[in-house]
N, CA, C and O atoms as a GROMACS GRO file, in nm:
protein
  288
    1UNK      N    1  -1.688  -1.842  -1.307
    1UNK     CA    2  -1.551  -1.796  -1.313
    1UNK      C    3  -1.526  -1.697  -1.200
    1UNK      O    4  -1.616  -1.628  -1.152
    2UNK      N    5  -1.417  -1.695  -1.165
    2UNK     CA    6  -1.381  -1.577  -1.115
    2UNK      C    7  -1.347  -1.442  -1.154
    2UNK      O    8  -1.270  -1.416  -1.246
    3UNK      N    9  -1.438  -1.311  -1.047
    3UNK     CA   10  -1.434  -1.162  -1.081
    3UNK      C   11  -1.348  -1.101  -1.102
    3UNK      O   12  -1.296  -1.064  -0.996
    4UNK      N   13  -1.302  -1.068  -1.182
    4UNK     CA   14  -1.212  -0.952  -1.134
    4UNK      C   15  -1.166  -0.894  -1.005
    4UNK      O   16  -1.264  -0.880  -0.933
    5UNK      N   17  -1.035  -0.846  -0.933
    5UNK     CA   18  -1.020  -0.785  -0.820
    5UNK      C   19  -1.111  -0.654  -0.832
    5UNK      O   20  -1.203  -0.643  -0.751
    6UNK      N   21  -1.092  -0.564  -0.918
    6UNK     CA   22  -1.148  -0.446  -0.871
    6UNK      C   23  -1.321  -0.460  -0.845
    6UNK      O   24  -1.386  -0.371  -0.789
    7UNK      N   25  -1.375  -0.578  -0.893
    7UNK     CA   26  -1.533  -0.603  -0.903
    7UNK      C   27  -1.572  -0.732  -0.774
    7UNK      O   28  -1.669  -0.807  -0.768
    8UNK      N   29  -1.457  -0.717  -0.684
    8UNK     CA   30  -1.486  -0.822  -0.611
    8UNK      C   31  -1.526  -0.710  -0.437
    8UNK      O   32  -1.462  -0.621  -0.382
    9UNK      N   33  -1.644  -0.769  -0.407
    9UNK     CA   34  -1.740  -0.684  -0.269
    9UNK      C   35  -1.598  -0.719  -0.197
    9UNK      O   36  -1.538  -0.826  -0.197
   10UNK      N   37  -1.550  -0.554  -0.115
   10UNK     CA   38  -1.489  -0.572   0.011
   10UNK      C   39  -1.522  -0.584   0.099
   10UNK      O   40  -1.595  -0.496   0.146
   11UNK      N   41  -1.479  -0.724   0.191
   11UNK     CA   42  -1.518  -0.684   0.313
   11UNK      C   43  -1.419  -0.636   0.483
   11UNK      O   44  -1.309  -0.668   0.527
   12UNK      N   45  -1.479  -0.587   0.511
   12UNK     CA   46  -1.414  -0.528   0.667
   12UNK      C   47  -1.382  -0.684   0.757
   12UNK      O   48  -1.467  -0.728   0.834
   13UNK      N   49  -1.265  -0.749   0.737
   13UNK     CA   50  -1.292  -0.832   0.795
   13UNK      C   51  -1.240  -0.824   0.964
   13UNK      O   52  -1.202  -0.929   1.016
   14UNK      N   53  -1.240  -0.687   1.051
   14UNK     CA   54  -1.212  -0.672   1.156
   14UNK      C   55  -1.311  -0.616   1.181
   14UNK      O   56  -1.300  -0.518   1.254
   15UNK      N   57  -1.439  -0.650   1.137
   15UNK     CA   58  -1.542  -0.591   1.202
   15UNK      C   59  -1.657  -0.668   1.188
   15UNK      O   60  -1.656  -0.728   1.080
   16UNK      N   61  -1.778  -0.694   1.272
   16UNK     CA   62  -1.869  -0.852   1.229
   16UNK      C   63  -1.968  -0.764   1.138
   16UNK      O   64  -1.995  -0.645   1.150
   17UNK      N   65  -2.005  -0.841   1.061
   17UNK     CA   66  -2.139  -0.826   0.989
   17UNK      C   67  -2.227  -0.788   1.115
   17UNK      O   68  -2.240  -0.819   1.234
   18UNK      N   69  -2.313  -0.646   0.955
   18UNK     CA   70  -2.469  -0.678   1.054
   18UNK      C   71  -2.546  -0.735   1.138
   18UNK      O   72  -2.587  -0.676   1.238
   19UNK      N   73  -2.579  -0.874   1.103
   19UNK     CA   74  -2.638  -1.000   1.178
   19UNK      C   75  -2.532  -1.069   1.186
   19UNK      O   76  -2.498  -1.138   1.089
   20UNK      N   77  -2.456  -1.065   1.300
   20UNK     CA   78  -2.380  -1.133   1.313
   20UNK      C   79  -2.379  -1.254   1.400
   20UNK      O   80  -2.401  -1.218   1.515
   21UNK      N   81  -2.362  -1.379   1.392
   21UNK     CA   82  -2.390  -1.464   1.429
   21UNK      C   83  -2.343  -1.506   1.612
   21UNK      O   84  -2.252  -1.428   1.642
   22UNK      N   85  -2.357  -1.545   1.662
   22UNK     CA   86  -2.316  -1.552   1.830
   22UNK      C   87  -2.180  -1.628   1.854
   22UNK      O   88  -2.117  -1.644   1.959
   23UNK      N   89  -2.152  -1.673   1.717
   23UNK     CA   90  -2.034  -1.795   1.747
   23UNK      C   91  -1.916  -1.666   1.711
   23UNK      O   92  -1.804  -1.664   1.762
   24UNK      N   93  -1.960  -1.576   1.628
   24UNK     CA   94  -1.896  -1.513   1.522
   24UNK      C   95  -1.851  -1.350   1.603
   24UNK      O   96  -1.748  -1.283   1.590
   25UNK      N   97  -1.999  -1.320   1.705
   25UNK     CA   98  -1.980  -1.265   1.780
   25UNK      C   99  -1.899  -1.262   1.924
   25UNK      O  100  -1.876  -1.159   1.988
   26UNK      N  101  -1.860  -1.407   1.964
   26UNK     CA  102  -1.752  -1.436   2.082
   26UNK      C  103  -1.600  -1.390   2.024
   26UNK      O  104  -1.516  -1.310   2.063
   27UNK      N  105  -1.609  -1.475   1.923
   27UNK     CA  106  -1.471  -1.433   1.839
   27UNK      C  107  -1.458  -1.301   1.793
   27UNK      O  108  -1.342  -1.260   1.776
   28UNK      N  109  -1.526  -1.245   1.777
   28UNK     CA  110  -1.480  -1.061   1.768
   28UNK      C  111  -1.486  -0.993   1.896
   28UNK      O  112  -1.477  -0.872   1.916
   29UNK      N  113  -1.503  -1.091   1.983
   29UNK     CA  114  -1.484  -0.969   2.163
   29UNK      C  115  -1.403  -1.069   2.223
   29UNK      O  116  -1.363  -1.044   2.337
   30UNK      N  117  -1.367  -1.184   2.168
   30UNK     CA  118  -1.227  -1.232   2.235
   30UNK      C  119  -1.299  -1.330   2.340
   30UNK      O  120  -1.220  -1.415   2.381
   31UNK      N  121  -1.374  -1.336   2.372
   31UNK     CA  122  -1.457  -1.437   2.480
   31UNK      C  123  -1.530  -1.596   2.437
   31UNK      O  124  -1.605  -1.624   2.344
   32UNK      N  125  -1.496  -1.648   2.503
   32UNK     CA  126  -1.571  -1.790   2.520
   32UNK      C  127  -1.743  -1.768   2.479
   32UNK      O  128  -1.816  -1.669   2.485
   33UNK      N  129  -1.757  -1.852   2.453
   33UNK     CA  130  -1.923  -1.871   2.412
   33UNK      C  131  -1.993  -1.841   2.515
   33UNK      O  132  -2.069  -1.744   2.510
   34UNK      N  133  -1.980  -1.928   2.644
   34UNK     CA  134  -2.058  -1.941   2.776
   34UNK      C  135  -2.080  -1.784   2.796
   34UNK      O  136  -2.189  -1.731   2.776
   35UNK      N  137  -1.962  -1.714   2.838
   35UNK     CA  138  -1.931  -1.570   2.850
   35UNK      C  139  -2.036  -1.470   2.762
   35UNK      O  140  -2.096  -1.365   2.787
   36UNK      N  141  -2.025  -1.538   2.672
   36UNK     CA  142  -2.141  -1.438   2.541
   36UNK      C  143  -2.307  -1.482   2.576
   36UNK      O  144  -2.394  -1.396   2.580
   37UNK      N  145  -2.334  -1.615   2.597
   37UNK     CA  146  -2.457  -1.662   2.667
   37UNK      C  147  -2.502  -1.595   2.777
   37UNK      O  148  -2.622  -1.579   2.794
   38UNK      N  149  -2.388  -1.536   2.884
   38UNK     CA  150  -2.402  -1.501   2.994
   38UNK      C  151  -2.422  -1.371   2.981
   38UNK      O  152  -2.488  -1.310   3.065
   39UNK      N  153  -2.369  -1.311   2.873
   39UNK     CA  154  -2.437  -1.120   2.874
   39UNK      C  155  -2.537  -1.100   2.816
   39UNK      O  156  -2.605  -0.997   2.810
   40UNK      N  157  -2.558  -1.243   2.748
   40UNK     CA  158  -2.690  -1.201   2.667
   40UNK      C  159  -2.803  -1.234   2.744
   40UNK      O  160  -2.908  -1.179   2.711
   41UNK      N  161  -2.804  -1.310   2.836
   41UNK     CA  162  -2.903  -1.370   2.957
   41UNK      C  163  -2.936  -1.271   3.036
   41UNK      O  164  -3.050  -1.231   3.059
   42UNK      N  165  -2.811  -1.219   3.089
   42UNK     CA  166  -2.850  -1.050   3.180
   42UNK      C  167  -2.876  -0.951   3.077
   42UNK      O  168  -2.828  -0.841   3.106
   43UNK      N  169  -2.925  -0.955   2.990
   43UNK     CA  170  -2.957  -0.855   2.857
   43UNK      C  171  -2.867  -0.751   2.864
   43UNK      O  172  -2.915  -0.642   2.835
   44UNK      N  173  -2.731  -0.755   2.900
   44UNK     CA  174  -2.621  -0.656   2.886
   44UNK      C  175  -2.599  -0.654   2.664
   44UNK      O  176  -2.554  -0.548   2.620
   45UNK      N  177  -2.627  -0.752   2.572
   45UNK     CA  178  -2.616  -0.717   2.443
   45UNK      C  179  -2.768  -0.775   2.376
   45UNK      O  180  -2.798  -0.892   2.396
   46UNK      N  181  -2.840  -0.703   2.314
   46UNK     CA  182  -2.949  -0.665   2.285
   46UNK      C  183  -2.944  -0.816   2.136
   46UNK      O  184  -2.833  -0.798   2.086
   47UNK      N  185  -2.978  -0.879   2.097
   47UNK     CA  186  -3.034  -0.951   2.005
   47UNK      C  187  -3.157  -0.934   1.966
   47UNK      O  188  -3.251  -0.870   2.013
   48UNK      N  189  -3.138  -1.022   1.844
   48UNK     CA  190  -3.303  -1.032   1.745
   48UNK      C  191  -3.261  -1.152   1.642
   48UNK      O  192  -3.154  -1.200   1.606
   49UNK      N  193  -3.440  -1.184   1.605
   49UNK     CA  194  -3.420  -1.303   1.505
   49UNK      C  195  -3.407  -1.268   1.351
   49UNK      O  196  -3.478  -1.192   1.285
   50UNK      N  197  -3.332  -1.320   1.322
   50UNK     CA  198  -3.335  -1.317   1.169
   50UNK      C  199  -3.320  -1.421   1.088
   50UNK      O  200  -3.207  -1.470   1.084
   51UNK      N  201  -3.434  -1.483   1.000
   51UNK     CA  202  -3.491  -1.609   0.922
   51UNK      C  203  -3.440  -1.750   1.056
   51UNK      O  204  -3.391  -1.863   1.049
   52UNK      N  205  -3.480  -1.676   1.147
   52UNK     CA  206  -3.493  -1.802   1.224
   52UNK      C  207  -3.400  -1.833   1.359
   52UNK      O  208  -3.427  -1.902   1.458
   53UNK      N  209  -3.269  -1.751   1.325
   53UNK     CA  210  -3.184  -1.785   1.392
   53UNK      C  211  -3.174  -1.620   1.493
   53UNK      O  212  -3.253  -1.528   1.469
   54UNK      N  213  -3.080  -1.609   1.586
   54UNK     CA  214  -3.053  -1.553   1.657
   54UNK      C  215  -2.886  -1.416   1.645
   54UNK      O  216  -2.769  -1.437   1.678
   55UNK      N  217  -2.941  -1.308   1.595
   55UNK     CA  218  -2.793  -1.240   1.551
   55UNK      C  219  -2.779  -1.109   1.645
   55UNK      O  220  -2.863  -1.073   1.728
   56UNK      N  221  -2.682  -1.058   1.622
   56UNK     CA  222  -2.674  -0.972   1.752
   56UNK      C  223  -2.642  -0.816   1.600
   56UNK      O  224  -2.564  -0.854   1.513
   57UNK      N  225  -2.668  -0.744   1.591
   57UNK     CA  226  -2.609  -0.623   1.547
   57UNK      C  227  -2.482  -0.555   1.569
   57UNK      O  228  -2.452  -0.531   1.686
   58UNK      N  229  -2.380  -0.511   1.452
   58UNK     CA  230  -2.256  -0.518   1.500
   58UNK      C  231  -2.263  -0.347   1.580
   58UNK      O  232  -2.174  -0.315   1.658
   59UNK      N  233  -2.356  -0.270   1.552
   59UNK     CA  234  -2.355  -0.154   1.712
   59UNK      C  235  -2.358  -0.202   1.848
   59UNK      O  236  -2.286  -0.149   1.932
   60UNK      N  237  -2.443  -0.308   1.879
   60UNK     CA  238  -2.523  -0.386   1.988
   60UNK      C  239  -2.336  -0.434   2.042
   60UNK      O  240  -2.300  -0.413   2.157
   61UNK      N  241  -2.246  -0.493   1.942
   61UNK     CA  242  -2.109  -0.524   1.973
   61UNK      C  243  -2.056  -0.444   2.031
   61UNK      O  244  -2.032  -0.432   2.151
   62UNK      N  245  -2.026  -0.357   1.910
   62UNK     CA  246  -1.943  -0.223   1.964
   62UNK      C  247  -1.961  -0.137   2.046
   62UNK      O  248  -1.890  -0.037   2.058
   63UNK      N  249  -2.057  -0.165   2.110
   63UNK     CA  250  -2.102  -0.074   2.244
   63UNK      C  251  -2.083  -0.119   2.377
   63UNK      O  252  -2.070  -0.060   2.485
   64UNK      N  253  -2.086  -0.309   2.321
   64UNK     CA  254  -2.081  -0.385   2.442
   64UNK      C  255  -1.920  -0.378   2.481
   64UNK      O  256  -1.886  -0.370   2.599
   65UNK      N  257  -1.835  -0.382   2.386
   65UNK     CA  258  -1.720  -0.381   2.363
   65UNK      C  259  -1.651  -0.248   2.433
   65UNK      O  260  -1.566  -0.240   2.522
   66UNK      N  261  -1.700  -0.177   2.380
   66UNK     CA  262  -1.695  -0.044   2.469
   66UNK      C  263  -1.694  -0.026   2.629
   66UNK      O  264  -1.600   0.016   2.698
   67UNK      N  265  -1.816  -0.067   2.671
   67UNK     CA  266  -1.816  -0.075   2.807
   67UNK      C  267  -1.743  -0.157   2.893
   67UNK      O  268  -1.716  -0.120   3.007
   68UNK      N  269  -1.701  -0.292   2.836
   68UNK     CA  270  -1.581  -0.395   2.880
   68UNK      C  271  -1.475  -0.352   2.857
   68UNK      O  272  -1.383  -0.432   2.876
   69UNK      N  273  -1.447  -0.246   2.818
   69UNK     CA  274  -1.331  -0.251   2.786
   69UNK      C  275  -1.209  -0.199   2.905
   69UNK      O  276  -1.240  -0.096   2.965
   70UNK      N  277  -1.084  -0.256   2.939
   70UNK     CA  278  -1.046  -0.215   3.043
   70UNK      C  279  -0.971  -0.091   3.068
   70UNK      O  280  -0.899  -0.044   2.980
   71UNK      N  281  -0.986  -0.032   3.189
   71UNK     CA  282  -0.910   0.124   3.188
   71UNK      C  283  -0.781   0.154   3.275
   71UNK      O  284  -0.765   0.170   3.396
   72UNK      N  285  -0.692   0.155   3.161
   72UNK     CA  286  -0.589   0.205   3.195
   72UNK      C  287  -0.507   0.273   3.249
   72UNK      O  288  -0.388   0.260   3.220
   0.00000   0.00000   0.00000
């Protein structure tokens, strides 16, 4: 059945999960995939494995995000 609202987990959905996935991670910095392949190749955003697959940490984002970001 379904929870109750007040018993239902919130989530931040303007912000990625922990392990956040690379597909999941283009779409929260606004960039093409290739683009996300390409900073992660020059190790400009830091990854690790988790049960197998490849996730980036949403600090590792927000930092990268940070430094791209353009100045006004």
């Amino acid at each position: 059945m379904f929870k109750p609202l007040s018993r239902r987990r919130r989530t931040n959905r303007g912000m990625p999960k922990p392990g956040t996935s690379l597909v999941q991670a283009a779409r929260f910095l606004g960039i093409d995939q290739s683009s996300l392949y390409m900073a992660l190749q020059k190790g400009q955003i830091p990854t690790h494995r988790k049960d197998g697959r490849t996730v980036i940490s949403q600090g590792a984002l927000m930092e990268y995000q940070a430094r791209n970001r353009p100045n006004f």
